[in-house]
N, C-alpha and C positions, 0 to 999 in steps of 0.2 A: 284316646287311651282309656282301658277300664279304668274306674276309680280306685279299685282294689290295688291292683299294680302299682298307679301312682302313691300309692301312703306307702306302700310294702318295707319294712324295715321301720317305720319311723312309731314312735311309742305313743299312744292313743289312750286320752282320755274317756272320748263318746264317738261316736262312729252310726248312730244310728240315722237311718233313712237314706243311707246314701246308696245300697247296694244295685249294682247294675250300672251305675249312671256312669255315661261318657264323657271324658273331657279331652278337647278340643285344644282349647290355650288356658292359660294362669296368669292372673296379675295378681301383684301387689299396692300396686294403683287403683284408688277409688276411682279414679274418673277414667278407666279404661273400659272397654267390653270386654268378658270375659267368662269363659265356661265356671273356673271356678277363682274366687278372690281370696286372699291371705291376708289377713289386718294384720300387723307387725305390733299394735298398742297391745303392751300390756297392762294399762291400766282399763279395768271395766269399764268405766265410761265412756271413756275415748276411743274404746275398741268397738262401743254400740257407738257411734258417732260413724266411725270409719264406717262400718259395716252397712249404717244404714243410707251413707252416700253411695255406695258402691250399688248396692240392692236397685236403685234407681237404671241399672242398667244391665238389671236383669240374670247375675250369674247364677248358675243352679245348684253352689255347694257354696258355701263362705266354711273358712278355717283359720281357728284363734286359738290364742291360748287359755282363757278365761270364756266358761258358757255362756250366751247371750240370748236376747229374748230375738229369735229370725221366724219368720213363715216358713223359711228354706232349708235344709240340712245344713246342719253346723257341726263341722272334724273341729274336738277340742282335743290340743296336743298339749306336750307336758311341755316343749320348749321351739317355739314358735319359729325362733329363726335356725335351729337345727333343723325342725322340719321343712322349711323351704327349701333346703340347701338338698336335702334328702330328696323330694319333690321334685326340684328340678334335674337331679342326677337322676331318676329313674326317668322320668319325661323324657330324656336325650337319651333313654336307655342302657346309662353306664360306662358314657363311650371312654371314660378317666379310667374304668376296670380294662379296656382293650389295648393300651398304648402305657409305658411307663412315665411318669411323673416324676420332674424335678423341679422341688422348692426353694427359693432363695427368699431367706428374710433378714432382717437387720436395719439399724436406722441409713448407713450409707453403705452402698457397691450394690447395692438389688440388679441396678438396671445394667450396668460394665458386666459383669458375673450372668447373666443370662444372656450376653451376646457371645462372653465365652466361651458357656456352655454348647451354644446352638453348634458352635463354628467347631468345636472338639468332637462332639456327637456327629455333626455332616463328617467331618474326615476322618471318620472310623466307620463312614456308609450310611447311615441314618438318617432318614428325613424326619426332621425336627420342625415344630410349631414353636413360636415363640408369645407370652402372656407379659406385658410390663407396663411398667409407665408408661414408654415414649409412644407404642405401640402394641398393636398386635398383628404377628405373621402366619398366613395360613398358605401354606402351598406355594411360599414366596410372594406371597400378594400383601400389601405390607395393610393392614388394617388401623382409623383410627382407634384411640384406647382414651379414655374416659376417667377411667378410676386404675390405680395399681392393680389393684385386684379385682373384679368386675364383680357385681351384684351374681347371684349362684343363676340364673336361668341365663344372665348373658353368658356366662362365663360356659355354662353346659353345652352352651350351644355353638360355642366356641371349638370347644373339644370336638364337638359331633363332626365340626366343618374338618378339623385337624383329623381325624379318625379318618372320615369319609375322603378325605386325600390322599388319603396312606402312610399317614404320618405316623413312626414307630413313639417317638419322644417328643414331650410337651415341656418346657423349660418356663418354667412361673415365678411371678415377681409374688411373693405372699405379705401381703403388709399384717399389722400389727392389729388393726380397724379389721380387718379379714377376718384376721384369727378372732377376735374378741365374738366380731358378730358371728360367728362358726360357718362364714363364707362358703369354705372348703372343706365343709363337713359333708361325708359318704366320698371324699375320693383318698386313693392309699398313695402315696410317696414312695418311689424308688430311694431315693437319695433329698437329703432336703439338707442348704447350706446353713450357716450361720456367721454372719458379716460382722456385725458390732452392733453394742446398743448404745448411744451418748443420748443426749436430751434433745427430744424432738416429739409434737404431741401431748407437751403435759396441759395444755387448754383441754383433753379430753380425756387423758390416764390420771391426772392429777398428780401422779407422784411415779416415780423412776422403777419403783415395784412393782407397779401397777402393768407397766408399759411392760418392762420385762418378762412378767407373768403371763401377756398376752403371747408375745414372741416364742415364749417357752413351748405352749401348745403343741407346736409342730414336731416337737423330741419327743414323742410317744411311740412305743414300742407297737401299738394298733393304728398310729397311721404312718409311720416312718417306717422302713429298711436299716438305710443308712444313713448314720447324723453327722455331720464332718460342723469342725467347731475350730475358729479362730479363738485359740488359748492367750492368746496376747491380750483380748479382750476380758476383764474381770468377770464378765457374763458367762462369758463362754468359756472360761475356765470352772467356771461352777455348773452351768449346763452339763457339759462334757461330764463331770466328776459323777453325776446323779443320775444322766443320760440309761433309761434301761432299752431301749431301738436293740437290734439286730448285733450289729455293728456301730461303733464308733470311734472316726477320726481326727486325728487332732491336725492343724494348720498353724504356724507360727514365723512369726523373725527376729523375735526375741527368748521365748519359752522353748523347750525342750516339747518334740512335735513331730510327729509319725511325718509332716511335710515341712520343708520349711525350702528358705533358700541363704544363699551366703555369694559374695563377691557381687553386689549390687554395684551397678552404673547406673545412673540416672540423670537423664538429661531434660529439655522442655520438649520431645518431638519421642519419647518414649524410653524404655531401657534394658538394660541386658542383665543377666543373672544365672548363677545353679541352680537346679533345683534338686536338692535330695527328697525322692518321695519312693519312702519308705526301702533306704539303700539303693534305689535304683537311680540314676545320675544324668541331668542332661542339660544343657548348658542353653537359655533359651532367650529370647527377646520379645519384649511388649512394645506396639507400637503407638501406644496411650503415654505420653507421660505423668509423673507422680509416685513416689515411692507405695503411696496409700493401695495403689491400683496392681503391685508387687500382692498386697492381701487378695486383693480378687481374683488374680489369677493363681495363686496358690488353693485357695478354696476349691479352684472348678478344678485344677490338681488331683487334687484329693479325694475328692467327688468321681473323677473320672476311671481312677485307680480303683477306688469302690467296685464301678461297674466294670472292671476287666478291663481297660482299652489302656493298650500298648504306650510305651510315656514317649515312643518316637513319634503317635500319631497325634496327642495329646501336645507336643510342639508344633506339629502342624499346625493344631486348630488354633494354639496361642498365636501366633505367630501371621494367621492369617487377617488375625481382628486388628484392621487398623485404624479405625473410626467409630466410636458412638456418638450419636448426635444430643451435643450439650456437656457433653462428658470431657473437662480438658481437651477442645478442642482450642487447638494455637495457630494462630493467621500471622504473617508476617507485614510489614506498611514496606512500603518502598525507602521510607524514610531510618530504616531501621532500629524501630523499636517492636514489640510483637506483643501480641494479643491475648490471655486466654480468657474461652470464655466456660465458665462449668455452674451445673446447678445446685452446687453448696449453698445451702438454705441454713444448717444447725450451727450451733457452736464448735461442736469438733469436728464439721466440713470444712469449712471455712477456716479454721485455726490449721488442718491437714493441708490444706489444698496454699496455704500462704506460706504455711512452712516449707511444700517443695516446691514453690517458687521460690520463695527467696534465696535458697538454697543454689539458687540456680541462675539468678538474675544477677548481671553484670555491673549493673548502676543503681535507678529506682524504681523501688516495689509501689505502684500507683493501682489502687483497689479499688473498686464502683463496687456498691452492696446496701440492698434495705433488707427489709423484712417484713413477710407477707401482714395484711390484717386479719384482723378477725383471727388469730392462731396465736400458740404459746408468745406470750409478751412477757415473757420474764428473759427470754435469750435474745431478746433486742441490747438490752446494757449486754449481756457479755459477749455480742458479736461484736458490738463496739468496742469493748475494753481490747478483745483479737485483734483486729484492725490495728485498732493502735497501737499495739506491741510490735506487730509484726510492719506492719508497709510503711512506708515513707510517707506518701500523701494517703488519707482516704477520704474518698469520697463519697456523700452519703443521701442516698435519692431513695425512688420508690421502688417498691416493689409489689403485687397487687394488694393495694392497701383493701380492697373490697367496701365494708362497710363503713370504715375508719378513716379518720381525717390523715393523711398523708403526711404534713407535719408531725399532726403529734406524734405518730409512729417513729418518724427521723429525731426527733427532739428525744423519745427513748433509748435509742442508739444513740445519741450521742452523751449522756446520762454516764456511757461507759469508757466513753473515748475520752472524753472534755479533762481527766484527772490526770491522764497520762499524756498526752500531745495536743498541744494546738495544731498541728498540720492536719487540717480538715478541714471540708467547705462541705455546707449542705445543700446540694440540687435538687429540688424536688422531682424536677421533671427528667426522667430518665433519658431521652436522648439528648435531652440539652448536660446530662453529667457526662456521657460514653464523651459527646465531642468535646465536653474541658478536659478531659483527660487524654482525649488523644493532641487537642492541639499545645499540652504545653509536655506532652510526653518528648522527649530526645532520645539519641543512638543508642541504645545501649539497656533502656528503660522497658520494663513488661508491664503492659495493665493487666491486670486480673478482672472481669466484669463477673461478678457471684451472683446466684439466688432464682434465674429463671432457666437459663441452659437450652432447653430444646425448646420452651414455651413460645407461639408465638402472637400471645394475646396478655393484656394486661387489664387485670379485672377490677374497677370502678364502680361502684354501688348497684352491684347488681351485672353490669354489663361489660363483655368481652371485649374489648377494642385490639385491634389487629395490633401489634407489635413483637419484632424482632432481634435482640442483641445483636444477634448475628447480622441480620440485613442493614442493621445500621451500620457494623464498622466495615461490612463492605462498601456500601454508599461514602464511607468516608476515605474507605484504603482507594475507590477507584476514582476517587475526587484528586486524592494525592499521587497517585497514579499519572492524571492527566495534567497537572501542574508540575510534575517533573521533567512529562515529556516537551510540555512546554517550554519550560526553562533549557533542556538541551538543545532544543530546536534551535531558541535567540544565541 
């Protein structure tokens, strides 16, 4: 690609000596090959440091934000990681300007709300790509995914594959990290959701404003259409009010709200409800349980209604999503007690996700839940203090502690538990808690396992070690499984 092309749009300090020259490929890695390299350090030193690692292998354009001393042509831009983002959108040639974009951001429903979406958009005709946590889907081909939001040249080239499939609609998980590092800067948004903000990240926002601020990004009138906003939420009560987008609409189950729903059922295997959006009436069913999961399918509602599609086909696509992986999914034991297992990590995951359990559990609320390391340590006590408000027993192990002693991380949670309930034991080792909990669960009793959901590695000082919630309590439902058929047997 000419050079020229590649910067096009992006705002230019110095620009000289580069005219003519072709580029090949782009890294942001010093220790890659590459035609042209992008140092991310904004401080001068460090960005000569980067630069002259990089140089050792040769690339023929380096691009910072601050000038440096190179042999080689040096692009100085005013804001480093908008320019990559820009960079790599024009590199993939724009393929985010060919196809309509939808954003989902918020601290919990990102990942429920983009399988929504996908499944709403297909049964209105539409071939959809999907961008998320668990994965990413291109042409039905289900792709690993790395990061929520992929760095901008994976993420472009993501698109390119989605475009080059024939893919009308792109449905994306936008985190909050995304929006800060202007990820998803140069592509424009059809419709982009708004889920909730609770506390999650503040090891990197420092304060609830900060986070907020970041989320906000995506309600601009230059990269939105349509903003659709959970009013139930305090955030998004104020988002929506200030919102200047296109269009904006409101989602609710409490607040007065262009969508909302009324006559809720909710059980552990999913639920049923109205929905009024926007006077149009249809009476529909989620096959996720949790009342929380009532807001995500309301948002992609709302969203849908935005883009035109009929609210008969728009039950369809609810109606067809019966599985996320991680997401409230519920296994029954032979023994009859049942399982769930979901990736509730926050304070108000976790406080939502036990609240419609309990709500809904026959006997006892029995909880498995740590909290990552290395990430906000200030919602370790109030997951604990959750816990122990809501479950009967809890149980309290790891969860990728990363660089952090395991204990001490369990010894924080329980800092929050310890005032309220003694009914707690601490396991550090995570499958040795899943089986105390299933062998002294009985008839009638649900475990909840929180905090990893579709994960299936548990991360230890550095390294991945293969593990699975899920494959454990199958290992144990098919243990219990063959000790009953046994005992019918004698």
């Amino acid at each position: 690609m000419n050079i020229e092309k590649l910067v096009e749009g992006i705002e230019l300090k110095n620009v000289s000596g580069i005219s003519g020259q072709e580029i090949n490929s782009v890294s942001f890695k010093n220790d890659e090959e590459c035609d042209l390299f992008i140092s991310l350090k904004s401080d001068i030193s460090e960005c000569q440091n980067d630069v002259e690692k990089a140089l050792k292998l040769n690339p023929k354009v380096v691009v910072t934000q601050n000038k440096i001393d190179t042999d080689i042509p040096n692009i100085v831009v005013k804001d480093i990681r908008s320019a990559m983002s820009l960079m790599a959108c024009n590199f993939y040639e724009n393929p985010s300007q060919k196809m309509k974009i939808i954003g989902i951001t918020g601290t919990n429903g990102k990942t429920t709300s983009t399988y929504i979406m996908k499944s709403i958009l297909e049964k209105a005709g539409y071939k959809v790509g999907l961008i998320g946590t668990n994965c990413n889907i291109v042409d039905n081909v289900v792709l690993p995914s790395h990061l929520t939001t992929p760095d901008p040249f994976e993420l472009q080239a993501l698109m390119k594959q989605m475009y080059d499939s024939g893919c009308d609609f792109v449905v994306m998980e936008v985190s909050a990290h995304a929006l800060y590092f202007h990820k998803v800067d140069g592509i424009q948004f059809e419709s982009a959701i708004f889920t909730n903000i609770t506390q999650d990240h503040l090891d990197f926002f420092e304060n609830m404003q900060s986070y907020a601020q970041a989320k906000s990004m995506l309600f601009k009138k230059n990269i939105t259409k349509y903003a659709v906003f959970n009013v139930d939420d305090d955030y998004g009560h104020i988002f929506a009010r200030y919102c200047d987008c296109k269009r904006v609409i409101s989602y609710a189950l409490d607040n007065p709200s262009d969508v909302f729903a009324v006559n809720l059922k909710v059980n552990l295997s999913g639920s049923s409800f109205f929905v009024n959006a926007m006077d149009d009436i249809s009476q529909m069913h989620f096959n996720i349980g949790g009342k929380y999961n009532i807001y995500n399918v309301l948002g992609c509602v709302a969203c849908s209604r935005a883009l035109g599609i009929d609210l008969d086909v728009i039950k369809e696509g609810v109606e067809a999503v019966d599985y996320v992986e991680g997401r409230y999914n519920t296994y029954k034991s032979v023994r009859g007690y049942e399982v769930v297992i979901d990736y509730a990590h926050t304070p108000d995951g976790l406080e939502n996700l036990l609240k419609s359990v309990k709500e809904l559990t026959e006997k006892r609320l029995i909880v498995v839940f740590g909290c990552g390391g290395n990430r906000d340590t200030t919602k370790r006590p109030l997951m604990g203090a959750i816990s122990g408000n809501l479950a009967t027993i809890s149980i309290l192990t790891s969860d990728n502690p990363r660089f952090e002693d395991p204990n001490s991380i369990i010894d924080a949670i329980e800092t929050g538990i310890k005032p309220i309930t003694s009914n707690y034991i601490k396991i550090e080792n995570r499958k040795s808690a899943i089986e105390y909990a299933t062998s002294i669960a009985k008839k009638g009793d649900v475990i909840v396992i929180a905090g990893k959901g579709q994960e299936t590695y548990q991360e230890i000082k550095g390294v991945k070690h293969h593990f699975s919630d899920k494959e454990i309590v199958q290992e144990i439902f098919d243990e219990e499984k063959s000790r009953n058929e046994l005992q019918l047997q004698v």
